[in-house]
N, C-alpha and C positions, 0 to 999 in steps of 0.2 A: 562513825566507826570505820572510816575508810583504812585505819592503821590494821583492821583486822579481815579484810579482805581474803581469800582463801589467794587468790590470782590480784597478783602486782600492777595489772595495765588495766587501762580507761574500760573493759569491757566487766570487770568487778564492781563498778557501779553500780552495773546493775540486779543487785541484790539487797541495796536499798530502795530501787525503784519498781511502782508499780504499773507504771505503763511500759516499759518493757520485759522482757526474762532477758533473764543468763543463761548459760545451759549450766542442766539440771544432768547431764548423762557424762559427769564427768570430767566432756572437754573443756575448753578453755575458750570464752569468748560471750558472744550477743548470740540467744539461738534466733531462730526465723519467725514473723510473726509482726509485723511493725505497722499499723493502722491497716491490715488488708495486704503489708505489700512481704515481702520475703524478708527483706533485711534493713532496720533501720538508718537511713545514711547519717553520717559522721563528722562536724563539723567543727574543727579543731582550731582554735585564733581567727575565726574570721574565713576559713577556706575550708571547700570540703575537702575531704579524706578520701582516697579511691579505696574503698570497698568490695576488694577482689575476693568474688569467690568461684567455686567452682560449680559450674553452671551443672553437672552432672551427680552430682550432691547438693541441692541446694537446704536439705535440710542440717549440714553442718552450720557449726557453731561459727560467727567471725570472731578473729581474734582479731589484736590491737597493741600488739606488744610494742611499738616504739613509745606508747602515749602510757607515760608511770604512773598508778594511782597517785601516789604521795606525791610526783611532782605538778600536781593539778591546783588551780585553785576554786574552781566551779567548775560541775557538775549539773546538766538537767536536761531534760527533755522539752521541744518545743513541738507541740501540734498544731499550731495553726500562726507562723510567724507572719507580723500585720507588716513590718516594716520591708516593702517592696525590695531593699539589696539583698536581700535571703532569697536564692533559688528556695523555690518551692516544690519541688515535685512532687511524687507520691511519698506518701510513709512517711513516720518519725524523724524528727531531727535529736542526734544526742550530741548535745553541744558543750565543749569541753573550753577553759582558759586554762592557758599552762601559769605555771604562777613566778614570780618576779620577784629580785631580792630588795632588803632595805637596808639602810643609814650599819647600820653593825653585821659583821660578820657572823652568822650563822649554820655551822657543821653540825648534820645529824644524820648519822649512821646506825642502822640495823642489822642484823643479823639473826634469822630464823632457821629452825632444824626440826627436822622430822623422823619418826622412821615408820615403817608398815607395822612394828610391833605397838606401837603407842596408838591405842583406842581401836586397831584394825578388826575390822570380824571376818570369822570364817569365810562365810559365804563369800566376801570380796577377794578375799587370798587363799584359796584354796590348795595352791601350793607352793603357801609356807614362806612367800618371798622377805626376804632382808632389804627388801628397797628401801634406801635412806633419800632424804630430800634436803636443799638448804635454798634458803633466798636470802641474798645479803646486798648490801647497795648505801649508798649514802647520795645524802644532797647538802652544798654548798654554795650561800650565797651572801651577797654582800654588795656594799657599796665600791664602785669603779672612782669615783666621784661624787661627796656626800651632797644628795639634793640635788643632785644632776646626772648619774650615771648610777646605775648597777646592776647588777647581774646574778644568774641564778643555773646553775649544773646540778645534775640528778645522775647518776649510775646504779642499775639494777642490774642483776644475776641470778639468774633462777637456773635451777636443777631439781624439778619435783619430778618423782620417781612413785606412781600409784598404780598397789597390783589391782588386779580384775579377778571377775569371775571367771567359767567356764564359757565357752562362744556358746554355746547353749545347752537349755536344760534337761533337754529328753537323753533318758537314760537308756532304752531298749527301740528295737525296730523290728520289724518284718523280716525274715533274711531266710531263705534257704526252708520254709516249709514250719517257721517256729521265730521265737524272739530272742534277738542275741544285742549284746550288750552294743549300742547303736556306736560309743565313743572307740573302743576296740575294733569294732568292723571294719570300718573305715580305715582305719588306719592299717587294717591288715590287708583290707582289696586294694589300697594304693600302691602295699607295700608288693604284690602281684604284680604292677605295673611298673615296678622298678623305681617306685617314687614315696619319698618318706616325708609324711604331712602333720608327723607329731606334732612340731611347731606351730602350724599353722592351725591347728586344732586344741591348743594348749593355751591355759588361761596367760595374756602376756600381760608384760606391766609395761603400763604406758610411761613415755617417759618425754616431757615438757623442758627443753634446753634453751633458755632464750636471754642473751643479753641486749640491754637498752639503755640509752644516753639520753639525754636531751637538756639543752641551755638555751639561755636569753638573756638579750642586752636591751635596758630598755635606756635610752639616752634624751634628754629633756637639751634639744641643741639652741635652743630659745625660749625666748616669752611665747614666743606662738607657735614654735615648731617642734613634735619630737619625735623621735625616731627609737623603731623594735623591730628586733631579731631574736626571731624562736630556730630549731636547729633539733629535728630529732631523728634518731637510728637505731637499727634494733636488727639483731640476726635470731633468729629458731631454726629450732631443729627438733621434729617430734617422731614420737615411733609410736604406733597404733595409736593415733591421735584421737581416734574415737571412733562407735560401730556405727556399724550404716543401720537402715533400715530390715536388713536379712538377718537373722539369727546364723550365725558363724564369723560371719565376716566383721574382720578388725583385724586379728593380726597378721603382720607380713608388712602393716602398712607404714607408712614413712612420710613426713610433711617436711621438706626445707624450706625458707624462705628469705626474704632481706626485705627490710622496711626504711626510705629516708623521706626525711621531709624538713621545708625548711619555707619559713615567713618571713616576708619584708614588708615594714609597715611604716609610712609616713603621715604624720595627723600634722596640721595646720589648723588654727583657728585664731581669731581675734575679729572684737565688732562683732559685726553680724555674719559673717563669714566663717565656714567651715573645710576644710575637704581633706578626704584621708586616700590615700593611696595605697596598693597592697601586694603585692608579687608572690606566688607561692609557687611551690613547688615539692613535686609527690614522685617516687618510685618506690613500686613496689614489687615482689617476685614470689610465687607460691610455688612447687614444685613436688605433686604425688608421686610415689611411686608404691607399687604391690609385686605380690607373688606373683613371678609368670607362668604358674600354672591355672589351668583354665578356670573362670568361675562355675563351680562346681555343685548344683543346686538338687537336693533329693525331696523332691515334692510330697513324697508321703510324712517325710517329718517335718518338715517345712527349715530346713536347714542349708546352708552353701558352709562352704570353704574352698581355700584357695586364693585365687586372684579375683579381682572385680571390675567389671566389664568400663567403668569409668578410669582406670589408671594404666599406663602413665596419662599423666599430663603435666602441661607447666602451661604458667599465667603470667602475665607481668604489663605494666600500664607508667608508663611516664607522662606526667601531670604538669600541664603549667597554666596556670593561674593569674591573670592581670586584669585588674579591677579597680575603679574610680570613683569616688562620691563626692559630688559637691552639694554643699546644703547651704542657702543664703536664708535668713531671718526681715522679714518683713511687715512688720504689725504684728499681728495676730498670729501670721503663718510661717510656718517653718518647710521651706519648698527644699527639692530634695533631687537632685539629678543626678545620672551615673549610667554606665555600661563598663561591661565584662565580654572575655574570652577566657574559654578554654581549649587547648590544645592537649589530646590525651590519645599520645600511642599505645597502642593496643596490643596486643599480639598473643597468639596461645596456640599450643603444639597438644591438640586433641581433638579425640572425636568416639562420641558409644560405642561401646565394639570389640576396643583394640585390641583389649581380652578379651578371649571366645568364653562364649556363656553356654555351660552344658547341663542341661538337664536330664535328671534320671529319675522316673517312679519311682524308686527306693534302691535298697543297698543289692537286691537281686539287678534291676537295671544297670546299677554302679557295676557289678561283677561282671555283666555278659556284652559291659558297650552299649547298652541300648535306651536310645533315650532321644534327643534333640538339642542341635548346634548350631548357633549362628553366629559369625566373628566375621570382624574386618579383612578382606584380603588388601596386603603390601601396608607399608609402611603412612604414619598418619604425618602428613608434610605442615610445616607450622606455616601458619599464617600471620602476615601483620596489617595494618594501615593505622591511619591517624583520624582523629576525629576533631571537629572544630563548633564550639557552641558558644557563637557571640550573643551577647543580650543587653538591651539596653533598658531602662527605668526612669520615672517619673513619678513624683510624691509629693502630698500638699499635706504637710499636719498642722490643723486649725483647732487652734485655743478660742473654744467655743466660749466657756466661761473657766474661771479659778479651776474651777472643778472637773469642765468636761472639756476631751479634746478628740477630735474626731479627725481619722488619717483614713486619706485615698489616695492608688497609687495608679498607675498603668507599667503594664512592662510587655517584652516583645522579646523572647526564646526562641533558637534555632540553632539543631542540632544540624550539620552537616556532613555526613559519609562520603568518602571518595567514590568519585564514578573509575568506570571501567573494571572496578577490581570482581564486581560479581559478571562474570561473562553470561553468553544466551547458553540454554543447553540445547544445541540442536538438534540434539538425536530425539529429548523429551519432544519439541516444536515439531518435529516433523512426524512423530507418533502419533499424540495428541493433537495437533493444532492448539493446543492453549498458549502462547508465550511465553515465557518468564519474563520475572520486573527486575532489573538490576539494582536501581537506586531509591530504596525508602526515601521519601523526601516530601515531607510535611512543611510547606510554609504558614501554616495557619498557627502561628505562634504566639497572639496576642492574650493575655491576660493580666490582672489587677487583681487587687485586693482593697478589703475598705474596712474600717474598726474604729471603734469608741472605747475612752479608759473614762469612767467618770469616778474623780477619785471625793467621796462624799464629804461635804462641807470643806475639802481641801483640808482634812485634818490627816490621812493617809492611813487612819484605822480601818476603813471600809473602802476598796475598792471593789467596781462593777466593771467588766470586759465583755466586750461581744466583736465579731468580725465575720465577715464574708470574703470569700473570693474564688476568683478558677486561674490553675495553674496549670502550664500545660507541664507533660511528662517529658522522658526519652525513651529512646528503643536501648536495650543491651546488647554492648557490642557481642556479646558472643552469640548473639542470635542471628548478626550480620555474618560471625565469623562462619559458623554452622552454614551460613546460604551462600559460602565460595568454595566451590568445586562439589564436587559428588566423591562420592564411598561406595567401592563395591561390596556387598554382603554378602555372605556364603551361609546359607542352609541348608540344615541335612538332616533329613528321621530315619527313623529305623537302628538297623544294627552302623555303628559307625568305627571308625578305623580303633586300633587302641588308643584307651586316655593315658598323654594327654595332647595327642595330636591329632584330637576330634576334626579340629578345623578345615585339615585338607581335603575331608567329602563334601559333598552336597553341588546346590545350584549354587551361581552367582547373578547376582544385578545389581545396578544402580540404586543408591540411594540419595536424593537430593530436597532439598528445601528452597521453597519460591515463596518470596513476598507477593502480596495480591496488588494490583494495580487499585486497590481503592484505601492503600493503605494511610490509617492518620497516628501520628502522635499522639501517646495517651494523652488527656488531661483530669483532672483533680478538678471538684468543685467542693468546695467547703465552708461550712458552719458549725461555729462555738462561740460560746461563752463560759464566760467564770466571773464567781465571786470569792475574795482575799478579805477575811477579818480579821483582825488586831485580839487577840486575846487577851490583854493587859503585856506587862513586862514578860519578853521570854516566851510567847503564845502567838500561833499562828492556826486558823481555818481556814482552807482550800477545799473549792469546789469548781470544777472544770465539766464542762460537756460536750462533745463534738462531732461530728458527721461529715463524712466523706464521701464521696459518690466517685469513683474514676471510672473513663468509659474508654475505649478505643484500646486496650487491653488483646494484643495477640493473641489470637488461638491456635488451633493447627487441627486440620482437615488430611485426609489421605487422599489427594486426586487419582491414584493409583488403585484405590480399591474398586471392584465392580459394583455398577451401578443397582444392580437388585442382589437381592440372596440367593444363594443355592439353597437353601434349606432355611426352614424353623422349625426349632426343638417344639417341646411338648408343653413347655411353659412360654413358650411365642416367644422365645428369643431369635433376632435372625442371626444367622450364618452366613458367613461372605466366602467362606473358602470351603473344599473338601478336607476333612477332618480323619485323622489319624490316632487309632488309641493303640499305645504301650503300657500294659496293664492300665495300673491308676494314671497315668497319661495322657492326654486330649490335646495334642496340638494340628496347626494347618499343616497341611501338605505345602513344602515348598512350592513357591510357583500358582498353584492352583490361588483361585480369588482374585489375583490380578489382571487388570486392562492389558498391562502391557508387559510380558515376559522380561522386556530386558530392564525394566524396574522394579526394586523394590518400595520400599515407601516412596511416595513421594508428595514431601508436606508441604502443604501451603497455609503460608502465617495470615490469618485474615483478623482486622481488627474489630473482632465481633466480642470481646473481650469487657465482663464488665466487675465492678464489687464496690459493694454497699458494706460500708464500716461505719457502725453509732459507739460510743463510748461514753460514760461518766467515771470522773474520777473523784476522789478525794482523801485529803488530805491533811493532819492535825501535827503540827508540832507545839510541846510546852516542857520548858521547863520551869520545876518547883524544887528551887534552892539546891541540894545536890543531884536529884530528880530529874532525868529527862525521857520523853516520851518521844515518838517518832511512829505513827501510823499512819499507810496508805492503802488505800484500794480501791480497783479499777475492774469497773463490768464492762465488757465490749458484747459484741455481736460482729462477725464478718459473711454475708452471705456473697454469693458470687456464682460464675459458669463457667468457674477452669477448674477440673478436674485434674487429680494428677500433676500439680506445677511441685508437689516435693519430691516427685518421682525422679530416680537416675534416667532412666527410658522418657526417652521424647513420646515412645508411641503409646506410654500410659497417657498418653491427654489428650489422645484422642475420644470421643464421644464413643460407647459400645453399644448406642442405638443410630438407626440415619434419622438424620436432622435433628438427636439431640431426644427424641421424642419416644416415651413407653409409656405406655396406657395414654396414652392423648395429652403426655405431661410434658415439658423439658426435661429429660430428667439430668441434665448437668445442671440444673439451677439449684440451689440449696445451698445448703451450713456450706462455709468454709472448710478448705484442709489448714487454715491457715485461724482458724477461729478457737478462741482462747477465753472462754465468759468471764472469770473470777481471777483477777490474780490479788495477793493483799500480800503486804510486806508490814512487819511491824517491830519494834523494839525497846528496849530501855536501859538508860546508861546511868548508871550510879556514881559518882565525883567526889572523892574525899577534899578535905580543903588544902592541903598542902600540898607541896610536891610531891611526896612519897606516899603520899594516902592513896590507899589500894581504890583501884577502878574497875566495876564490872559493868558489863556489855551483854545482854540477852536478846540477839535479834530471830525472829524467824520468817519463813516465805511460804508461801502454799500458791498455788493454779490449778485449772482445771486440765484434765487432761485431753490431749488432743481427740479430736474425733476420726473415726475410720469406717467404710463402707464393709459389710460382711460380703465376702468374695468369695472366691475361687481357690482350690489347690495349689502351691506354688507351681508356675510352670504353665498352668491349664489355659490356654487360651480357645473358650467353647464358639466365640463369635467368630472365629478365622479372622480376625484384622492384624495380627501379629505384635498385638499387647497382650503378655500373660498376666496383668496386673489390674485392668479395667471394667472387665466382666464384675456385675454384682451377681450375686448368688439370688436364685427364686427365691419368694418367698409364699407364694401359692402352691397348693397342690399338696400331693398325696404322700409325702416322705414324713416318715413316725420321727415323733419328737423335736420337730422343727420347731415349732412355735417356744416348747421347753426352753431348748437349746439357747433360743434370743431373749426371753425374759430371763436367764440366770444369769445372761452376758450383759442385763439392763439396756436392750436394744429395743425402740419400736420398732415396730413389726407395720405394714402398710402399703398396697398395694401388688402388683404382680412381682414386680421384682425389689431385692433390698433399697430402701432410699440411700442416697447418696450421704455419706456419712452420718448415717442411722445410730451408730453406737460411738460411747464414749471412752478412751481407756479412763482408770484411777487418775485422782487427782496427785500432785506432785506435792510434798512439802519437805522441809526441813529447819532444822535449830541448829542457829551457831551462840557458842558461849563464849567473852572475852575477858580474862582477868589479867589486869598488871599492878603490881605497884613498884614502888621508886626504892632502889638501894642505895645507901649512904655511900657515896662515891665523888662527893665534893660540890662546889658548886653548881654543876649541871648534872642533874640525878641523872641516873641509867636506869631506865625500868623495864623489869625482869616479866615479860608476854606470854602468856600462857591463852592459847587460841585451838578452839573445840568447835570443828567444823560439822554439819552432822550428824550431830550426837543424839538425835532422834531425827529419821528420817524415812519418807515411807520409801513401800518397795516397789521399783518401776524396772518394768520390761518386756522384749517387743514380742506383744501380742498375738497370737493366731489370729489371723485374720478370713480363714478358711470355714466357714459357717459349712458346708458340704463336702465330703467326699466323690473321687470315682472310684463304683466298683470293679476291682483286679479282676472278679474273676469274670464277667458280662463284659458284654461287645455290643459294640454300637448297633441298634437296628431304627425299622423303619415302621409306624402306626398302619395300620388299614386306612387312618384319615391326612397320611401322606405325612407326620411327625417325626423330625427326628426325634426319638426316645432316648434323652444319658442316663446311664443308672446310678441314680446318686444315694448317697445315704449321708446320716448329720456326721458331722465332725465331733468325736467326743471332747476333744481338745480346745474347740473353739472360744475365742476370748480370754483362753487363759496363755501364762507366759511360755514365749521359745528358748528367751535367754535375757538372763537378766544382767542390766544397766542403769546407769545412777550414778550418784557420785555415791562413792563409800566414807566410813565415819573417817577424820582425819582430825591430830591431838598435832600442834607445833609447837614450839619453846624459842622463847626467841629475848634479845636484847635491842634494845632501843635508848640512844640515846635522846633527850628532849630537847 
């Protein structure tokens, strides 16, 4: 059903597939989530794909718009590839062939249309929008030279225009002594400060502008020689491309970008002799932009508007690719040698901050200034360099017997960063005496892989697969980019200047990040199997199972924070800083908690970093006669001890106990933020026998939904370490209706404080319907597309995640047994939605010529 895709590019695949998701919240792309790692890599003809994202959103979707559904001709996921010229790293591989023309000219062009009115509901368009959408594009291909040459062009167009809900749900707030309508408020105390936030408070429609080409030449220059060129490009342009994690924020936002790429490929073979040669080459450019009005967050309803403390920024990576394999035949064995470079310049004009981040207890705080600021002082200077990762291989696959063939490889990985570009900081060296490290640099690169195919009796109805191996990882450069130069931060509580030029109070200092001198290169160690049966004609059984262990995984420590607590509350939480409440409020006092005044954070990346990913998959194709079946489904588990890696805020991953450790536990070890148990995709395709016999399509998808730790107040930072997002909420002690509150949210409950993604939101699903059939329009029918996206889909949206309140009207005090006491009460809202997100139902109409 690739024809009936909602999204035209290589990342709508995956909505037939069960071991990755798409995104489910609307956008456009692969969401985060790919064996343990954040985002599946991408490997297109043989090369991987630079897979830009923004490292301060990493729970956005990737898109992939240069790579066109329809101009694909395979599609699939690899977990565990045995054949050593596959970089291996961590996470999925989604492996795509673009596809090749033959001996006769073939043109088929499309043409699809939408509008908000056709199957829209309420709740997604609430006001009322007329957004019309078209996708239209054709592909072209044919023979150059019949039996020797030809070739294959693809042109896509997209303009899909999808309204939204409201940024969020709550209707009333706290304000002036009584409840006033929360959406009005706000808009009227902006309009006090001389600034008009209708728009940016107002449900927007998102709107996906993205053309894409792509062709190849495949040319047979010999008996033994031949020669291919792929060639693809693609511009977008998106507006509120999708919401973040905070209830408000999405519009104002803006995503441009530019996507090329292009493969040269030479194969030789004759006798026993092989070797193919390969040249690739990738650029790519991402470019956010937001409201430059401040990120604007009211903790008691758990809502932002405005700008968002990750934008601007811009991304961009120039990719080249040169790589060799020779493979010679020798008896039994098929020996296998080669090495690779890549060359990938870097470069990115960002850093957390850039927007000031204002917090206010509610619409009374929004009104009198008062609340907490922390933003970038001066302008964020881009940074560039290059990176260089040669690697070489070796492989022996031995035909054991007919049946069984056993392959072992050795290979040797290294990633290289330029020296000098990360300097010492000597103001931190001469504070601290700690050093800084300039050059991450991991030579211990060696790894292999080893597997068996035993294909039974050599009939090819029953194969068995198993394989082992350890790969090592790489560091992301924008972690590197993050640890060149420092950021001064400015924070300020209390009353602060008018919004929205909170930013010019408060302290300033340093904020820097230091690699640790023991730092290694992640690596991957893995095992799977699987079995492939023959189910007669048309029939297919898949079963896969596999395990991943990666270790050496960055964390981030605050060298900067004090070595003991100033205080622990009443539920033995400790406190690092002096603490400040503005009514429902609790943040640190600038300055206070720190070693050293003239820094603020200051992280060091140590690779104590680990995650455990098991999965089984399976999967059934058959067809019977016009009849075609298609189900998949895949149980994972990801546990790990990085907290906070979807988080915009570096300083959410930080640990909000010392050493990691509450009640005598880790408590960063546990479930994944990145762990997904259930996903199943399944369908069925009905085929008349003619050409024009109507065709219907019923596929659907379901997952589980992600997990979340019960926390804190937006805003509330109780431990003073300067993450208002890390804090879990007690779960001991004397506050009425706690325990309630986490069973009707279907959370376990367990130990002193909440465990680490203890609750789960709603699982995720939806139905798409696809019917065409052929209109008498001469020898090549034209069939008339009717594609029903959504058309039963549950309702998803982000969460409260605030299991406690603070009370407004109480102030902080002190136990007779020397206690900080907070005055907390349950959150009645907890677990349920702030604003809802999803994709909405979508009806297209469309022509296709076959």
């Amino acid at each position: 059903m690739a024809h009936a895709d909602r999204w035209l590019d290589l990342s709508g695949a995956a909505r037939s597939l069960s071991e990755i998701s798409g995104a489910d919240d609307g956008a456009v792309g692969l969401r985060p989530g790919s064996q343990g790692f954040v985002a599946p890599r991408v490997v297109v003809d043989g090369v991987e794909m630079p897979a830009l994202r923004h490292p301060g959103h990493p729970g956005l979707a990737l898109s992939l718009p240069a790579f066109g559904r329809l101009g694909l001709a395979q599609v699939g996921v690899l977990g565990n590839p045995r054949d050593v010229e596959w970089r291996a790293g961590g996470g999925a591989i989604l492996a795509a062939q673009t596809g090749r023309g033959g001996n006769r000219i073939h043109f088929a062009p499309h043409l699809f249309a939408s509008s908000s009115q056709l199957g829209g509901q309420a709740a997604d368009n609430p006001a009322d929008s007329s957004a019309t959408s078209f996708q239209v594009g054709a592909s072209l291909s044919g023979a150059i030279r019949p039996d020797t040459a030809t070739f294959y062009l693809r042109f896509d167009y997209q303009n899909v225009r999808t309204p939204t809900a409201f940024p969020f749900d709550s209707s009333s707030a706290s304000y002036q002594g009584g409840q006033a309508p929360l959406l009005a408020a706000v808009r009227s105390i902006a309009d006090g400060y001389g600034q008009n936030v209708e728009s940016l408070t107002a449900p927007p429609v998102r709107r996906w502008r993205a053309a894409s080409g792509s062709g190849g030449i495949d040319w047979r220059l010999s008996a033994v020689h031949s020669f291919g060129l792929r060639v693809a490009a693609a511009s977008l342009d998106e507006r509120a491309p999708a919401q973040s994690d905070l209830a408000g924020f999405g519009p104002g936002v803006s995503l441009t970008g530019r996507d090329l790429s292009a493969v040269a490929s030479l194969a030789s073979s004759g006798g026993s002799v092989a070797n193919e040669a390969r040249i690739g080459f990738s650029s790519v450019r991402r470019t956010w932009a937001g409201s430059t009005l401040p990120a604007t967050l009211l903790s008691e309803s758990g809502i932002g508007f405005g700008g968002q403390p990750i934008f601007p920024a811009t991304f961009q990576v120039t990719q080249f690719d040169l790589s060799d394999a020779f493979q010679i035949a020798a008896g039994q064995h098929q020996f296998k040698l080669g090495g690779a470079v890549r060359l990938a310049d870097y470069g990115q004009t960002y850093a957390f901050g850039a927007t000031p981040t204002v917090v206010y207890p509610g619409l009374d705080g929004f009104a009198a200034n008062r609340g907490s600021v922390v933003a970038l002082d001066g302008a964020v200077e881009p940074v560039g360099f290059t990176v260089v990762s040669p690697r070489v291989f070796l492989q022996d696959a031995w035909s054991l017997s007919p049946e069984v063939t056993i392959t072992a490889g050795v290979t040797y990985d290294v990633q290289r960063f330029p020296t000098g570009t990360i300097l010492p900081n000597t103001a931190w060296i001469t504070a601290s005496g700690i050093a800084t490290v300039g050059q991450p640099l991991d030579k211990k690169g060696l790894g292999g892989r080893g597997g068996f195919v035993w294909n039974v009796r050599n009939l090819g109805k029953t194969v068995v697969r198993g394989g082992i191996g350890l790969a090592p990882g790489e560091l992301d450069p924008a972690l590197f980019a993050e640890a060149i130069g420092s950021r001064r931060v400015r924070r300020a509580v209390g009353s602060l200047v008018n919004w929205p030029q909170s930013a010019t109070a408060g302290t300033v200092a340093d904020r820097i990040t230091l690699f640790s001198d023991t730092y290694r290169a992640p690596r991957t160690f893995r095992v799977d199997g699987g079995l492939t049966q023959s189910l007669g004609a048309g029939g297919t059984l898949s079963l896969t199972g596999l395990f991943n262990h990666t270790d050496f995984l960055l964390r981030r420590v605050d060298l900067n924070r004090i070595t003991a607590p100033v205080a622990t509350t009443t539920e033995e939480r400790p406190v690092y800083a002096t603490l400040d409440k503005i009514d429902g409020l609790v943040v640190p006092r600038p300055g206070s908690g720190r070693r050293f005044a003239a820094f603020d954070h200051v992280f060091g990346l140590a690779p104590t970093g680990y995650s455990d990913y098991y999965e089984v998959s399976a999967r059934l194709e058959k067809r019977l006669g016009a009849l075609g079946v298609d189900v998949a489904y895949t149980w994972s588990r990801t546990r790990d001890n990085r907290p906070g890696i979807l988080s915009p805020d570096p300083a959410d991953q930080l640990s909000p106990f010392p050493d990691g450790l509450a009640g005598g536990a880790d408590w960063t070890v546990g479930q994944s933020d990145l762990d997904i148990p259930h996903r199943v995709v399944g369908g069925i395709e009905i085929r008349g026998g003619g050409t024009m016999a109507p065709r219907l399509g019923i596929r659907g998808r379901w997952r589980s939904g992600l997990g979340f730790t019960p926390g804190l107040p937006l805003g509330v930072d109780l431990n003073g370490d300067g993450s208002a997002a890390n804090d879990p909420a007690p779960i001991l002690g004397s506050i009425p209706g706690l325990s309630a509150a986490l069973t009707a949210a279907g959370c376990t409950a367990t130990g002193t404080f909440a465990v680490r993604n203890s609750c789960r939101a709603d699982g995720v699903g939806a139905l798409d319907v696809h019917v065409s059939i052929g209109l008498p329009t001469g020898t090549r029918p034209v069939r008339l597309v009717i594609d029903g996206f959504n058309l039963v889909v549950s309702s998803q949206g982000i969460v409260d995640r605030a299991l406690v309140t603070i009370d407004p009207t109480q102030q902080l005090s002190t136990t007779t047994a020397g206690r900080l006491l907070i005055p907390l009460a349950v959150n009645p809202r907890f677990g349920k939605s702030l604003a809802r997100i999803g994709e909405p139902r979508w009806i297209r109409v469309g022509l296709r010529l076959e």
